[in-house]
N, CA, C and O atoms as a DFTB+ gen file, in Angstrom:
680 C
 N C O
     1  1      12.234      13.238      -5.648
     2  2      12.232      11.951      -6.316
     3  2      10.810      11.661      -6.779
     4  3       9.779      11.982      -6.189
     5  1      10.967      10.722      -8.417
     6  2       9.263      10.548      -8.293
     7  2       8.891       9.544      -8.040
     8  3       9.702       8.727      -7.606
     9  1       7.613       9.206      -8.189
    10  2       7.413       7.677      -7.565
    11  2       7.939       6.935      -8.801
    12  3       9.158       6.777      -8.732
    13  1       7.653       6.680      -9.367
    14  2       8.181       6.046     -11.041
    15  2       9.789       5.957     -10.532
    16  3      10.508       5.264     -11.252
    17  1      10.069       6.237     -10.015
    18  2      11.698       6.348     -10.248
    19  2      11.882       5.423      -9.186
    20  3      12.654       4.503      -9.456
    21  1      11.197       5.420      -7.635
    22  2      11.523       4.432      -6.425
    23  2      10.943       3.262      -6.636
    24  3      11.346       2.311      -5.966
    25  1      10.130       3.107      -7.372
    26  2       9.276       2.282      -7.787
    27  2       9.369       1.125      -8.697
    28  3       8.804       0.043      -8.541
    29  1      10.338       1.559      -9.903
    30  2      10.585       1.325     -11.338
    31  2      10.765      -0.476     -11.001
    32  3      10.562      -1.397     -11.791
    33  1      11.165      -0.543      -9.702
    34  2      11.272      -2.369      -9.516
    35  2      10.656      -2.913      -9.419
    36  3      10.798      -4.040      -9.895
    37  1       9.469      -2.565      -8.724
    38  2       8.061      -3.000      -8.237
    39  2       6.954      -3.391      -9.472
    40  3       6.280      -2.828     -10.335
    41  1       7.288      -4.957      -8.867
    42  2       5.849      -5.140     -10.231
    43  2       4.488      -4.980      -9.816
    44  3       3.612      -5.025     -10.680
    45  1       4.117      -4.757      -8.332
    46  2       2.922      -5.121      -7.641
    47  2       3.224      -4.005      -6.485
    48  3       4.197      -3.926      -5.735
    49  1       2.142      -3.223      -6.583
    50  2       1.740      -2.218      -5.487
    51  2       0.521      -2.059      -4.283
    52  3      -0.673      -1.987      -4.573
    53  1       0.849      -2.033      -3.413
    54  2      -0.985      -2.051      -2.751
    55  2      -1.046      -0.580      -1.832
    56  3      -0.260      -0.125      -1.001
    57  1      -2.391      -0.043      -2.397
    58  2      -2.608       1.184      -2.079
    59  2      -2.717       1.648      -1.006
    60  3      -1.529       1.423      -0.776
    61  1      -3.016       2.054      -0.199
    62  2      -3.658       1.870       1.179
    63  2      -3.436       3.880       2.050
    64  3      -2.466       4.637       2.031
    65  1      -4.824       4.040       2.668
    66  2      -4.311       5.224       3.577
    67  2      -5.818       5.369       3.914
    68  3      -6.731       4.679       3.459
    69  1      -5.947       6.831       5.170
    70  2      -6.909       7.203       5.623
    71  2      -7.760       7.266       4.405
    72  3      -7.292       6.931       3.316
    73  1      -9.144       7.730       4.548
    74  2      -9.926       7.956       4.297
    75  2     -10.477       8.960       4.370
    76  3     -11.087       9.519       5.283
    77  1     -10.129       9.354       2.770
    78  2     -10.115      11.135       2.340
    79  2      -8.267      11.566       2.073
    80  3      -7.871      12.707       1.838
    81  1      -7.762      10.865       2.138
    82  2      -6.290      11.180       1.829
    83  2      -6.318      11.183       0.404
    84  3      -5.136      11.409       0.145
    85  1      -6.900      11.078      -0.661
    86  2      -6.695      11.407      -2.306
    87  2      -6.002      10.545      -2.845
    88  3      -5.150      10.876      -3.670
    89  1      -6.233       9.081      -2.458
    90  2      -5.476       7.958      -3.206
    91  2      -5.213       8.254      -5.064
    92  3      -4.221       7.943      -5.722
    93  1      -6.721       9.079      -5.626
    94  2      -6.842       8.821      -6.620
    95  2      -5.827       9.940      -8.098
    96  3      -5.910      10.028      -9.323
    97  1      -5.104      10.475      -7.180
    98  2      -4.217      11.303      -8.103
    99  2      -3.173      10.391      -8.052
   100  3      -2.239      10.770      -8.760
   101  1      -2.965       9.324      -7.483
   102  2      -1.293       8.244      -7.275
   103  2      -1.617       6.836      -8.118
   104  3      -0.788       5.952      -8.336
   105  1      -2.772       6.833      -8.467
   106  2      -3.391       5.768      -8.689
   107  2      -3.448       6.063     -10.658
   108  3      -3.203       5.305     -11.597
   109  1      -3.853       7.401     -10.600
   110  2      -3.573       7.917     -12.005
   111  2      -2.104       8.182     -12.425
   112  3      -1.811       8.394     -13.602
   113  1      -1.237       8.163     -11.472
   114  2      -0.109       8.773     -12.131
   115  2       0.678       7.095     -11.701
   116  3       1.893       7.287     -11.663
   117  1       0.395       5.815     -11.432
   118  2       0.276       4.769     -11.610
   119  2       0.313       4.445     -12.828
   120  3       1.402       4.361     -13.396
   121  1      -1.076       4.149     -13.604
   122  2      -1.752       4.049     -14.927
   123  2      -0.868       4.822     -15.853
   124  3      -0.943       4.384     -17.001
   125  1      -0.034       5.862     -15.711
   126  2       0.502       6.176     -16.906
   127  2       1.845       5.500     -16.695
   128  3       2.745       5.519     -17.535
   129  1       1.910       4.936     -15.580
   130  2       3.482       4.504     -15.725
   131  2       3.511       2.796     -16.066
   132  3       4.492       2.056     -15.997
   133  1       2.211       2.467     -16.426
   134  2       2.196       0.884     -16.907
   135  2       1.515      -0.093     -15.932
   136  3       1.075      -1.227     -16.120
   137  1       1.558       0.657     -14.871
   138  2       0.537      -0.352     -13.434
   139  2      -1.117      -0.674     -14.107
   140  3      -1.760       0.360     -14.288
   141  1      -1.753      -1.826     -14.438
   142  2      -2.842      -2.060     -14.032
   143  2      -3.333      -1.550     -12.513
   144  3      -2.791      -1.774     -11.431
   145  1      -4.313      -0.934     -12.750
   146  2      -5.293      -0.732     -11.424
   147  2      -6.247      -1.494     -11.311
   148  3      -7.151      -1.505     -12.147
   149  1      -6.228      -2.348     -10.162
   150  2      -7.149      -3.468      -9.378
   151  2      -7.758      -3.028      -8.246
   152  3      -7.292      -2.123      -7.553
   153  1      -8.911      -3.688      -7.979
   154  2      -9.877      -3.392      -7.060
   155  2     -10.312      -4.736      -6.582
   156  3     -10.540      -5.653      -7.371
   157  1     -10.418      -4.844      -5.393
   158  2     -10.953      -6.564      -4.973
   159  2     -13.071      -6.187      -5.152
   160  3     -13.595      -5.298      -4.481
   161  1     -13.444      -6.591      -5.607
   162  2     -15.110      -6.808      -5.805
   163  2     -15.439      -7.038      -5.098
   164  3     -15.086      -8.095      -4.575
   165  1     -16.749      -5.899      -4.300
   166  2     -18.008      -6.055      -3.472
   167  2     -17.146      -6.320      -2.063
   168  3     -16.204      -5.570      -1.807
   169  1     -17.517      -7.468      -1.111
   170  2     -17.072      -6.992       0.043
   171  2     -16.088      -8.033       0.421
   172  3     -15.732      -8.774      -0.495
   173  1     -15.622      -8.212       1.498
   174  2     -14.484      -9.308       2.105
   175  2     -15.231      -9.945       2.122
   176  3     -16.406      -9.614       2.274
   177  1     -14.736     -11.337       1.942
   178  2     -14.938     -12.620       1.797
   179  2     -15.624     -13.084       3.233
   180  3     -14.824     -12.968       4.161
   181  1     -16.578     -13.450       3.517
   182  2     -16.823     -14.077       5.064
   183  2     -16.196     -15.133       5.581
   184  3     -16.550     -15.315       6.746
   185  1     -15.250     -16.063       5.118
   186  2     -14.385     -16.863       5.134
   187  2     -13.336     -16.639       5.499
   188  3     -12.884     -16.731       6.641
   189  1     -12.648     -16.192       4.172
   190  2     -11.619     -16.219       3.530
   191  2     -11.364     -14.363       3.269
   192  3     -11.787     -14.153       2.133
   193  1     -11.033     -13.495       3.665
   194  2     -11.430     -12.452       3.472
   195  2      -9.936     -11.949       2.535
   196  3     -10.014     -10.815       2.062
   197  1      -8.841     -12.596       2.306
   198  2      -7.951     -12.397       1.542
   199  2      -7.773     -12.866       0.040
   200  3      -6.951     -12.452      -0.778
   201  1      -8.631     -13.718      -0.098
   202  2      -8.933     -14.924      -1.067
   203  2      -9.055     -14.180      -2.104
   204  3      -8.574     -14.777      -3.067
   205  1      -9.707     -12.550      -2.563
   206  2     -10.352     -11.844      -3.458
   207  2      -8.788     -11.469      -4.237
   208  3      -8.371     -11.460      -5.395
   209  1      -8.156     -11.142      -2.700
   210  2      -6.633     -10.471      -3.164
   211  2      -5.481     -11.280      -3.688
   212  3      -4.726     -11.008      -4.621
   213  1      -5.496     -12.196      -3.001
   214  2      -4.756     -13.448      -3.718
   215  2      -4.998     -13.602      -5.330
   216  3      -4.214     -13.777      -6.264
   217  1      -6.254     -13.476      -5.264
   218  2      -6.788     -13.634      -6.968
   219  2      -6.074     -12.925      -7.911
   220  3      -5.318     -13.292      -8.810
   221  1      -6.537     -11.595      -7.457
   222  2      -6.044     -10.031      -8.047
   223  2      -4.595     -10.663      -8.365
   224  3      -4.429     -10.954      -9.549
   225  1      -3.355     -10.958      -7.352
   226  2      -2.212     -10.932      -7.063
   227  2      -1.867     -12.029      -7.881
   228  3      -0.641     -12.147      -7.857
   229  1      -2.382     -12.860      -8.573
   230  2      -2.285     -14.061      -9.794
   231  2      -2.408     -13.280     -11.388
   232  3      -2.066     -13.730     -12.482
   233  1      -2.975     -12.072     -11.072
   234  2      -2.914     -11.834     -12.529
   235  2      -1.550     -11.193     -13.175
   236  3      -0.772     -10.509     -12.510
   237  1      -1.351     -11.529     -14.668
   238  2       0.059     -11.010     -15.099
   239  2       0.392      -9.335     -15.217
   240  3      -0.516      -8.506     -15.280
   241  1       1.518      -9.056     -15.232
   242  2       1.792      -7.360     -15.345
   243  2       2.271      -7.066     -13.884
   244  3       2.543      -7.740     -12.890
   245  1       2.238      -5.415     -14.306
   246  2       2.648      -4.751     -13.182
   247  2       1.199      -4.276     -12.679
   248  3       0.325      -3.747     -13.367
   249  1       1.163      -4.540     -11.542
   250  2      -0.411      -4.265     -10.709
   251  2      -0.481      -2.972      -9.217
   252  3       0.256      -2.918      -8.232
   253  1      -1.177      -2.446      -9.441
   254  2      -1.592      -1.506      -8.559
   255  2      -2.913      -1.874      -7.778
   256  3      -3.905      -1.803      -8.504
   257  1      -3.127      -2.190      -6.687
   258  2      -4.287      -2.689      -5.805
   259  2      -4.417      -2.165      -5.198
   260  3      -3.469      -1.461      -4.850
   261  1      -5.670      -2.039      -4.541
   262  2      -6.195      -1.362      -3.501
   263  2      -5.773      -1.956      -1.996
   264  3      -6.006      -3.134      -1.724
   265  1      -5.271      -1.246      -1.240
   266  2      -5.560      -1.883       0.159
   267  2      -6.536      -1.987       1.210
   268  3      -6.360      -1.561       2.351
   269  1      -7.812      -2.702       0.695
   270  2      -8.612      -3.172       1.104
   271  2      -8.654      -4.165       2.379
   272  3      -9.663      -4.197       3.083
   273  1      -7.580      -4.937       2.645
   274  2      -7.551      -5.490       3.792
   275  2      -6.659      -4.784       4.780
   276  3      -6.598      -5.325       5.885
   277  1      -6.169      -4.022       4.660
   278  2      -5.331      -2.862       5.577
   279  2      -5.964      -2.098       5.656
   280  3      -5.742      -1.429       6.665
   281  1      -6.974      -1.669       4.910
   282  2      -8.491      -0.547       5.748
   283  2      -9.218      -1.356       6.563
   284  3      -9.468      -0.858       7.661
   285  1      -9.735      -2.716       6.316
   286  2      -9.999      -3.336       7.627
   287  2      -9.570      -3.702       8.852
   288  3     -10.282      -4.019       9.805
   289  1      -8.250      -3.648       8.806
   290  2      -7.518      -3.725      10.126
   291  2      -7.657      -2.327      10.350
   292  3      -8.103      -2.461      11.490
   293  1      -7.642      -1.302      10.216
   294  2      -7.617      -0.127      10.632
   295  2      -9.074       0.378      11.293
   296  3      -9.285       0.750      12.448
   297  1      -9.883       0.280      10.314
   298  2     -11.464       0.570      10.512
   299  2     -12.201      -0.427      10.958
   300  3     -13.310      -0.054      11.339
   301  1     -11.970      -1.703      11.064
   302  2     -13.043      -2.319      11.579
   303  2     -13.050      -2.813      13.081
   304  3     -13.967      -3.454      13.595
   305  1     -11.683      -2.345      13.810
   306  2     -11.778      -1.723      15.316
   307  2     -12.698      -0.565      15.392
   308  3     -13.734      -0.649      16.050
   309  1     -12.332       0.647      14.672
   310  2     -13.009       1.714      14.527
   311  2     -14.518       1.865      15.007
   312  3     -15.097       2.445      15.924
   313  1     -14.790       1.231      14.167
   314  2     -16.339       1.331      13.313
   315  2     -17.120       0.439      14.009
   316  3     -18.234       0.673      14.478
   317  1     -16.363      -0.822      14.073
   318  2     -17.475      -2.155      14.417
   319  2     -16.715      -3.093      16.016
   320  3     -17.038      -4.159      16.539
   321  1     -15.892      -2.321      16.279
   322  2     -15.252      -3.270      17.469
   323  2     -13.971      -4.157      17.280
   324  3     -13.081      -4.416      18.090
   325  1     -14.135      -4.540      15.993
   326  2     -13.093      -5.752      15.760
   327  2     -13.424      -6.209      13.989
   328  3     -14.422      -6.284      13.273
   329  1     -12.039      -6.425      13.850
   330  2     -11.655      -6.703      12.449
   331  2     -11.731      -7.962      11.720
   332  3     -11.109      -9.003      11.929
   333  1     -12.855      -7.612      10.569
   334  2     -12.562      -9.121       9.906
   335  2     -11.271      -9.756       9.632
   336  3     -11.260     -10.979       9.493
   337  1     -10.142      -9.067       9.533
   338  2      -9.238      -9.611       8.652
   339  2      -8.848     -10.061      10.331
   340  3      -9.150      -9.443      11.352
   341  1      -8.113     -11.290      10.206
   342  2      -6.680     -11.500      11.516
   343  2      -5.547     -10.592      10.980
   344  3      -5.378      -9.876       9.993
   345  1      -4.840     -10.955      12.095
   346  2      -3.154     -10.713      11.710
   347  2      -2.573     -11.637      10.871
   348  3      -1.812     -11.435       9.924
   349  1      -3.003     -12.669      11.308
   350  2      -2.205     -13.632      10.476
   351  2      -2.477     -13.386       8.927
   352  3      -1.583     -13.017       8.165
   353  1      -3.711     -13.608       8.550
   354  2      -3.849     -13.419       6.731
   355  2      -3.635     -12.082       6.779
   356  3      -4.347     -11.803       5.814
   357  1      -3.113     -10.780       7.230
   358  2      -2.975      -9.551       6.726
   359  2      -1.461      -9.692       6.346
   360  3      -0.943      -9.046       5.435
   361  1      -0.522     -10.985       7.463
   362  2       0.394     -10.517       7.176
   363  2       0.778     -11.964       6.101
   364  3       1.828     -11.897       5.463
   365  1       0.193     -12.798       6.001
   366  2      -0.107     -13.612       4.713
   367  2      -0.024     -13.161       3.463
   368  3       0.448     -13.574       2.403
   369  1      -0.588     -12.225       3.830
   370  2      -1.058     -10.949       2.254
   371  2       0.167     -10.324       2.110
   372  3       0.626     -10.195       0.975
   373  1       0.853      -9.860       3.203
   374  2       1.918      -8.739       2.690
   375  2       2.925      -9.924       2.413
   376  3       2.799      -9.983       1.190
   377  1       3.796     -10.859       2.717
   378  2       4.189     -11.870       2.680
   379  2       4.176     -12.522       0.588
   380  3       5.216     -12.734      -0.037
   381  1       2.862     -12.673       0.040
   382  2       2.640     -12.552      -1.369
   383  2       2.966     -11.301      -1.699
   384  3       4.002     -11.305      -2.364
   385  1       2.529     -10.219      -1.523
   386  2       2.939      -8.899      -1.924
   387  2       4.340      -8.838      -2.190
   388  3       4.631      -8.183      -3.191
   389  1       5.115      -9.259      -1.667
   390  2       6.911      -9.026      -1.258
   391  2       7.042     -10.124      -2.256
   392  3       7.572      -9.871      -3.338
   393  1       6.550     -11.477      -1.955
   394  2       7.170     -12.483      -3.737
   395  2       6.925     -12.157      -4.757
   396  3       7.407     -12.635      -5.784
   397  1       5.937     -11.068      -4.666
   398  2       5.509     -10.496      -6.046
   399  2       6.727      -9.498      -6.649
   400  3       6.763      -9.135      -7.825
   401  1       7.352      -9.261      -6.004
   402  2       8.191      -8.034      -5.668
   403  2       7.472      -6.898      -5.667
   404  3       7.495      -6.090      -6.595
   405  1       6.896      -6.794      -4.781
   406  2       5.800      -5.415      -4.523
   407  2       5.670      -4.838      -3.309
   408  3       5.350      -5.679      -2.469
   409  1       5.755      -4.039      -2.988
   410  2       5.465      -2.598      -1.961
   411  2       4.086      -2.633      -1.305
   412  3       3.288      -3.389      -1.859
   413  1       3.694      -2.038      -0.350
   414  2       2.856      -1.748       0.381
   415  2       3.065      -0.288       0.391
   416  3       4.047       0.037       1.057
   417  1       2.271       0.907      -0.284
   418  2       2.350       1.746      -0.281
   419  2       1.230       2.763       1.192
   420  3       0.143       2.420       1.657
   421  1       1.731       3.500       1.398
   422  2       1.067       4.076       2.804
   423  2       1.213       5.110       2.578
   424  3       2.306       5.636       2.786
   425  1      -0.257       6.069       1.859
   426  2      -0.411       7.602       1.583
   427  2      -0.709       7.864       2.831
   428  3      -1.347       7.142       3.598
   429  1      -0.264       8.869       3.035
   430  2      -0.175       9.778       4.490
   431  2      -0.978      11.287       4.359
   432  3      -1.889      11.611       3.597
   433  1      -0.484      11.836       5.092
   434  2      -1.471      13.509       4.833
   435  2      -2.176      14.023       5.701
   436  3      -2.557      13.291       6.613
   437  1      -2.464      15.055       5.696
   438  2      -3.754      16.003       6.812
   439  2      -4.684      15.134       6.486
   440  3      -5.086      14.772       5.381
   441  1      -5.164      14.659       8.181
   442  2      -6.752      14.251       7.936
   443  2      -7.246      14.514       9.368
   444  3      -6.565      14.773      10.360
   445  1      -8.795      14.371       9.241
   446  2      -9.037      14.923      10.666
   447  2      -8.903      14.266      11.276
   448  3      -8.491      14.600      12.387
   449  1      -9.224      12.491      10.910
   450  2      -9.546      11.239      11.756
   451  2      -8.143      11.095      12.481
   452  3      -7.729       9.937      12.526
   453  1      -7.312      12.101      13.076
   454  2      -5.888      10.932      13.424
   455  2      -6.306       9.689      14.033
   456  3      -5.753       8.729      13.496
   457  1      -7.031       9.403      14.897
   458  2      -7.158       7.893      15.487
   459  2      -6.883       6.825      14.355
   460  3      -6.083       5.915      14.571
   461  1      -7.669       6.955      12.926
   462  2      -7.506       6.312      12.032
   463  2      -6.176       6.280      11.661
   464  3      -5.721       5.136      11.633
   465  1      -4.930       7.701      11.185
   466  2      -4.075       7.819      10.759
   467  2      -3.138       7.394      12.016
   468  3      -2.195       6.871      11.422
   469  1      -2.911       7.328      13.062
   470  2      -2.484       6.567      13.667
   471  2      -2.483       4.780      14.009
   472  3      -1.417       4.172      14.109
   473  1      -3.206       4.412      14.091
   474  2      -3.732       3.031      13.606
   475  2      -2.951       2.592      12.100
   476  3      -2.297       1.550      12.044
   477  1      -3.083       3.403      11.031
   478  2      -2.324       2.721       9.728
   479  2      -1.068       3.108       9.904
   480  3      -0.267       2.829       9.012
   481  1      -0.595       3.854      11.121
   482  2       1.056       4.263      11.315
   483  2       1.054       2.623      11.808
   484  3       1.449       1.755      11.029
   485  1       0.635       2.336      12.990
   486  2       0.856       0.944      13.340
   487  2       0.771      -0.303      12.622
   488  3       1.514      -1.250      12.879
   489  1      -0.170      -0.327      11.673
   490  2      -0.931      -1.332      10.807
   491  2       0.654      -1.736       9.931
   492  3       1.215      -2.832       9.937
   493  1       1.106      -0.472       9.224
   494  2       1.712      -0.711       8.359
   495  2       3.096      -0.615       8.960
   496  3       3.886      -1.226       8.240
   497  1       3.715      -0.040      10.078
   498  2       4.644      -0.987      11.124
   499  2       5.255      -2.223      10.887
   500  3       6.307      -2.610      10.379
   501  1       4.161      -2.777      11.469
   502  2       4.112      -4.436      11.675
   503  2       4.114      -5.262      10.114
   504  3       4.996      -6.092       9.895
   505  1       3.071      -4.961       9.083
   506  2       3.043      -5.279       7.920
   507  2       4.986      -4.669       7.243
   508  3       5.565      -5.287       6.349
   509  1       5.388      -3.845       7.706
   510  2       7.125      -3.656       7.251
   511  2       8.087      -4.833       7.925
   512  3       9.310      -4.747       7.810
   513  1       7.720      -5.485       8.342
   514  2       8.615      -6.710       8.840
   515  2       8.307      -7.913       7.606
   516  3       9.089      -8.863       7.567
   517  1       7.443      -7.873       6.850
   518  2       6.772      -8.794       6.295
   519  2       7.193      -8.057       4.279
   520  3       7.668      -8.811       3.428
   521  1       6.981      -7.089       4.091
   522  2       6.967      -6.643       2.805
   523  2       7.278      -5.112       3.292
   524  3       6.858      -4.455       4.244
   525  1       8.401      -4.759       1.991
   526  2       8.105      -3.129       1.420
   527  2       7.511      -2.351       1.802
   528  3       6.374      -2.385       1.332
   529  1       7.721      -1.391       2.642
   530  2       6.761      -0.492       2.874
   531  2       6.893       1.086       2.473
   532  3       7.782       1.875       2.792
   533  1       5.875       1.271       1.774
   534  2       6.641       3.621       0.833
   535  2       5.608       4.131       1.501
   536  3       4.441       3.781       1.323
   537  1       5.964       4.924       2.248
   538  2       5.228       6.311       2.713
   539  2       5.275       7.157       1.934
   540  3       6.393       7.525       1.575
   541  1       4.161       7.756       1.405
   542  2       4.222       8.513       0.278
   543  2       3.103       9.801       1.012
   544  3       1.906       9.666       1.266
   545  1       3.959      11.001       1.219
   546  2       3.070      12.062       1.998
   547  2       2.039      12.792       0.835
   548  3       2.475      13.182      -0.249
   549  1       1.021      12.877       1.122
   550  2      -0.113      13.431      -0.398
   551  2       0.246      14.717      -0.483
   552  3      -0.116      15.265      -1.523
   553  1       1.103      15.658       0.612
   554  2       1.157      17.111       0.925
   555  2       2.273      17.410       0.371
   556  3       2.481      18.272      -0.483
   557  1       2.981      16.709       0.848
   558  2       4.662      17.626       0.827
   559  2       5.634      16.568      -0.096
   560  3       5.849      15.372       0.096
   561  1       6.033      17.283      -0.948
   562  2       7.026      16.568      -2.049
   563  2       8.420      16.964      -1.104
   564  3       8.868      18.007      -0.628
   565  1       8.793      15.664      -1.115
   566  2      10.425      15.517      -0.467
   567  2      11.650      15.850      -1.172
   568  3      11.559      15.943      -2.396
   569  1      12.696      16.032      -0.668
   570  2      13.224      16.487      -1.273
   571  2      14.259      15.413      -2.091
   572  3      14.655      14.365      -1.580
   573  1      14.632      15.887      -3.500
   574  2      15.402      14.195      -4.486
   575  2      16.426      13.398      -3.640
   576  3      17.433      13.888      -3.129
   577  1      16.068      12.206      -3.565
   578  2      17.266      11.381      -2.983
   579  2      18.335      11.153      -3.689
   580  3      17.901      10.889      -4.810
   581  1      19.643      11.086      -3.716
   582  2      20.485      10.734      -4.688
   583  2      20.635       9.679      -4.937
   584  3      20.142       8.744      -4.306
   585  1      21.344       9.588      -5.905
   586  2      21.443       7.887      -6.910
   587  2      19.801       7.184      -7.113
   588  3      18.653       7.611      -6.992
   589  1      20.385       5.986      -7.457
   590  2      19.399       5.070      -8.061
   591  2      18.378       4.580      -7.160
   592  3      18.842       4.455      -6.027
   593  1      16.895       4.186      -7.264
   594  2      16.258       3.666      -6.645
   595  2      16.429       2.500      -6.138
   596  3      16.727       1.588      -6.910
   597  1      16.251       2.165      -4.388
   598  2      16.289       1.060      -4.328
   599  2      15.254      -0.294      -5.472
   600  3      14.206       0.239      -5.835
   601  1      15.356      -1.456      -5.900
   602  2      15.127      -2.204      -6.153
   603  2      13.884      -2.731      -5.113
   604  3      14.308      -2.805      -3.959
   605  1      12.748      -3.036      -5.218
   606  2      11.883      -4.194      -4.221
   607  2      12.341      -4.779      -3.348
   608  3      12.073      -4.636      -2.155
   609  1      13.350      -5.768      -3.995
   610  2      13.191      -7.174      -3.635
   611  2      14.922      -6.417      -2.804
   612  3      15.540      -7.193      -2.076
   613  1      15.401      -5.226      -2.979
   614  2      16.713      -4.865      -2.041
   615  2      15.988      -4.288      -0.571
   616  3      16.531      -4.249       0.533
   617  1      14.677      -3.883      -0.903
   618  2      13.648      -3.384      -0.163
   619  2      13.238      -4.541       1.004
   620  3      13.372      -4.296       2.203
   621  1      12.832      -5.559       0.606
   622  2      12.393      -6.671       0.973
   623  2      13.603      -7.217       2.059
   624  3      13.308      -7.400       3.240
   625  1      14.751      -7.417       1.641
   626  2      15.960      -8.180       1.780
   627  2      16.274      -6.585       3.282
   628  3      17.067      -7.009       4.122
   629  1      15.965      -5.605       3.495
   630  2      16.611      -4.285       4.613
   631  2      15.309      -4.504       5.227
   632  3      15.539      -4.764       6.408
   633  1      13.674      -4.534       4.943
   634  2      12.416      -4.316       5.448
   635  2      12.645      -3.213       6.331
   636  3      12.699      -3.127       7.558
   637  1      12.819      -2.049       5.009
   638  2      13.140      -0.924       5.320
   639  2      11.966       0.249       5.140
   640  3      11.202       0.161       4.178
   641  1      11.863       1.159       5.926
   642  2      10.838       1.814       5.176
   643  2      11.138       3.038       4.566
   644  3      11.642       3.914       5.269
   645  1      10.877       3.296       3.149
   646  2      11.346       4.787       2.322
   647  2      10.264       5.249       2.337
   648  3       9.201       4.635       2.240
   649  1      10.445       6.496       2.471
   650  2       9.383       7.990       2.352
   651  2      10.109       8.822       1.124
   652  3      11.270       9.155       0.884
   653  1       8.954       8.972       0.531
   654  2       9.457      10.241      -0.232
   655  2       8.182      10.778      -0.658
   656  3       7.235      10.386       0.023
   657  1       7.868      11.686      -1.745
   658  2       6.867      12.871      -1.386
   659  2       6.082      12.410      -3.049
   660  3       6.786      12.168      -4.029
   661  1       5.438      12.389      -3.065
   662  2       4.333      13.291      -4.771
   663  2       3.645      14.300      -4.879
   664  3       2.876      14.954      -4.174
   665  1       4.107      14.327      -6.029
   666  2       3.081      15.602      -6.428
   667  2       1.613      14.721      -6.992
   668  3       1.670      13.733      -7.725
   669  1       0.184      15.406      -6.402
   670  2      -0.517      14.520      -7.097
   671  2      -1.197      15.952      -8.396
   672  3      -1.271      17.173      -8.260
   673  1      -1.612      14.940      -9.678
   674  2      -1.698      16.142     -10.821
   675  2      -3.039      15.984     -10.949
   676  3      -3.772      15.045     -10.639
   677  1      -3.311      17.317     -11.583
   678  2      -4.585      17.635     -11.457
   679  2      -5.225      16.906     -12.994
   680  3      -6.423      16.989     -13.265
């Protein structure tokens, strides 16, 4: 199956995975399918650390975002002890994501860090009670699902989670 095809409902996407997983071949094959690609600017908010994304998540079209506040729940146990973002505005965020009719996408893959890749197994868990969640493996293309893609918002309504595979192009 391709992503374009599970996808085709989704007006709003948010990127998200380890670090070094190759977001940027899904992100291009995004862009040809009509997604704007968004980036939240400079760093989390010291406040308000969702506030950047909310913004992003106001603009018109079909949008592709970075998951920038789901690398902080992941890494900033990691790295620094404890996470700017709460739970609560992460799952605030996924919560808009889902009225948007949009996905929480979760690239997967060989990486060395498992502590990290375990952590966004959990992260994005909990964030699947709240919004859409696609596991999308960077390695292994799955094999075609039959019939039609679920819809988002049929996505939203099961808070189910689909896996299926890409190819990323060179």
């Amino acid at each position: 199956m391709l992503l374009h095809q599970a996808l085709s409902q989704c007006r709003t996407l948010v990127i998200e995975g380890p670090d070094g997983i190759g977001r940027s071949g899904l992100t291009d094959e995004l862009t040809r399918h009509g997604f704007m690609i968004r980036r939240s600017r400079g760093h989390l908010h010291h406040v308000d650390p969702i506030r950047p994304y909310r913004e992003l998540l106001d603009s018109p079209g079909r949008l592709a975002v970075d998951g920038g506040i789901i690398h902080e729940l992941v890494y900033g146990p990691l790295r620094r002890g404890r996470s700017r973002v709460t739970w609560i505005q992460a799952l605030d965020f996924a919560e808009a994501v889902a009225e948007r009719d949009g996905a929480l996408v979760h690239v997967t893959g060989r990486v060395s860090d498992t502590e990290a890749a375990d952590a966004y197994e959990r992260a994005f868990r909990t964030l699947a009670e709240h919004a859409p969640v696609v596991t999308l493996d960077a390695e292994e293309v799955g094999p075609p699902i039959p019939g039609p893609a679920p819809p988002c918002a049929q996505l939203r309504r099961s808070a189910q989670t689909l896996t299926i595979g890409w190819r990323q192009t060179a």
